[in-house]
N, C-alpha and C positions, 0 to 999 in steps of 0.2 A: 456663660461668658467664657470666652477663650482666654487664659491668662499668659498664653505665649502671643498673644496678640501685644504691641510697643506701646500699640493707641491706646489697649485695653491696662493694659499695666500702669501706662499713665492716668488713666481713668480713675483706677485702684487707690493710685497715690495721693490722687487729690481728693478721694473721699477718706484717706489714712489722716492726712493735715487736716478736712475739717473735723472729722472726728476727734481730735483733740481740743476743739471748742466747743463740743456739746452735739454738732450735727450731726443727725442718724446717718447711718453709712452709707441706706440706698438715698440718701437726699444727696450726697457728696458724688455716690456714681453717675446720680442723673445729672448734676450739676456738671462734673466732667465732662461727662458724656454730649449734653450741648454744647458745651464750649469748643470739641472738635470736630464734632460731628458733620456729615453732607448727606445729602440739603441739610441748612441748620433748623429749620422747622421736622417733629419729627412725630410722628402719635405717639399714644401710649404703645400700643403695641408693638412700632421699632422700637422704643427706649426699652422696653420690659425684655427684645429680644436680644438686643445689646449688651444690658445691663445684668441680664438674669436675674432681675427685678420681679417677683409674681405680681400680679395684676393689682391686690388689694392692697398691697404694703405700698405697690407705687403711687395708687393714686394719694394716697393720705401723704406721702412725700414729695408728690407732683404740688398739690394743696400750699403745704409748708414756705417749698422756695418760692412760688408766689405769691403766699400772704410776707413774704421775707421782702421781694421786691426782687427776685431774680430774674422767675420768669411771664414772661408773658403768652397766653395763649389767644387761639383763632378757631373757627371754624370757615370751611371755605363753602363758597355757593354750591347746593346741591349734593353737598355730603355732610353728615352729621358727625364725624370727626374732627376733635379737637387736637389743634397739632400746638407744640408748643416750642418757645426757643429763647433761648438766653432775653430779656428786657435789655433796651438801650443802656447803654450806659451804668448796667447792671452792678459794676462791680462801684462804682465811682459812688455811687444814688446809697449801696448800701453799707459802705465805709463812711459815709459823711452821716448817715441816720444814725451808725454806731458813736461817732464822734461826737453829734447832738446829746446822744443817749449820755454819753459817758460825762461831755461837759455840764448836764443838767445836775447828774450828781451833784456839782458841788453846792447846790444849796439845800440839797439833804444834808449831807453830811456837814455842813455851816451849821443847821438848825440841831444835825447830833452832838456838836460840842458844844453845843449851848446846853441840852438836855440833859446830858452828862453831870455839868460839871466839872469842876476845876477839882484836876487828880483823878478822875474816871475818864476821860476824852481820851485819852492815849489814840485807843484803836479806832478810833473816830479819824482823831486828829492825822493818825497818820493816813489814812484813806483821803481825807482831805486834800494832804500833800501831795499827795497820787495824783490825784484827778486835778487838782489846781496845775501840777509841772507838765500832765497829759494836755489839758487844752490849752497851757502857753504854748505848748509843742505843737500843736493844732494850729494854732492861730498865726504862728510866724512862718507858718509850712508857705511855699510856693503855692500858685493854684494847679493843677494839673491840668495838659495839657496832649491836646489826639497825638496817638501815637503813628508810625506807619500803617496806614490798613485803616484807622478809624477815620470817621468825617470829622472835619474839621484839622486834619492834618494838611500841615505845609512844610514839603520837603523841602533840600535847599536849591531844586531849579525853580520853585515855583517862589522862593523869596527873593532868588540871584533875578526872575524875570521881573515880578514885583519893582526890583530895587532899581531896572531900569525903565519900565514900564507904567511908573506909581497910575498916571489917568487910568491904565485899561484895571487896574487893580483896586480903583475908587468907583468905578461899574460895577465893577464885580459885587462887592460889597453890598450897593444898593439895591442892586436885585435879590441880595437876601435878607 
């Protein structure tokens, strides 16, 4: 891996960030590494040459981010290579599985101060409080919405036409 490389360096970086929540390193370069990559479909063997990933470490890491819900693989007609690339909406699908994850806590942690007892819940209770102020923060969050580049994005000529146009933008609609 060339580290005077800007793309590659960024690459680095964002397996530096996830690594600090538990993801293995080449999980974070490969993750990188789709997210800027061209073509964004890529085998093993571009990603490993990229990445300077060896072969066995990547696939066990290839494995990970799609049992995680990152990525998505394929094989194409006629070639037994498996090319893989970022899942739709990768980033959105696995921030809201964390936020499920996180909001289910609380009726663990309900049933740990109950277990406890009253004068032993402390560190119960205060995880409670955690995770109870995390999903009222979750739940009054806005929805998120496409960005430029993603589908379901509407820039402002396509709202300015819209806003003179509403028939041809109630078509539009129906055909999807």
């Amino acid at each position: 891996m060339d580290t005077q490389d800007p793309v590659l360096e960024w690459v680095e970086r964002v397996s530096m960030y996830l690594a600090r929540d538990g993801v293995p390193p080449i999980a974070g370069r490969v993750l990188g590494w789709l997210m800027v990559c061209d073509p964004p479909e890529q085998s093993a063997g571009q990603i490993s040459d990229a990445t300077g990933a060896s072969r066995a470490s990547l696939t066990s890491n290839l494995r990970l981010l799609t049992a995680m819900g990152f990525l998505s693989s394929r094989t194409r007609p006629g070639n037994r290579t498996t090319y893989y690339r970022m899942a739709d909406d990768a980033w959105s699908v696995v921030v809201r599985r964390q936020v499920e994850s996180m909001t289910s806590f609380l009726d663990l942690s309900r049933d740990g101060i109950a277990l406890a007892g009253p004068g032993n819940d402390g560190r119960v209770r205060q995880a409670h409080r955690t995770f109870e102020w995390m999903a009222a923060a979750f739940a009054a969050a806005p929805p998120l919405s496409a960005g430029p580049g993603e589908a379901g994005h509407r820039n402002d000529e396509t709202a300015e036409h819209t806003a003179e146009h509403p028939e041809q933008a109630e078509r539009t609609e129906q055909k999807r």
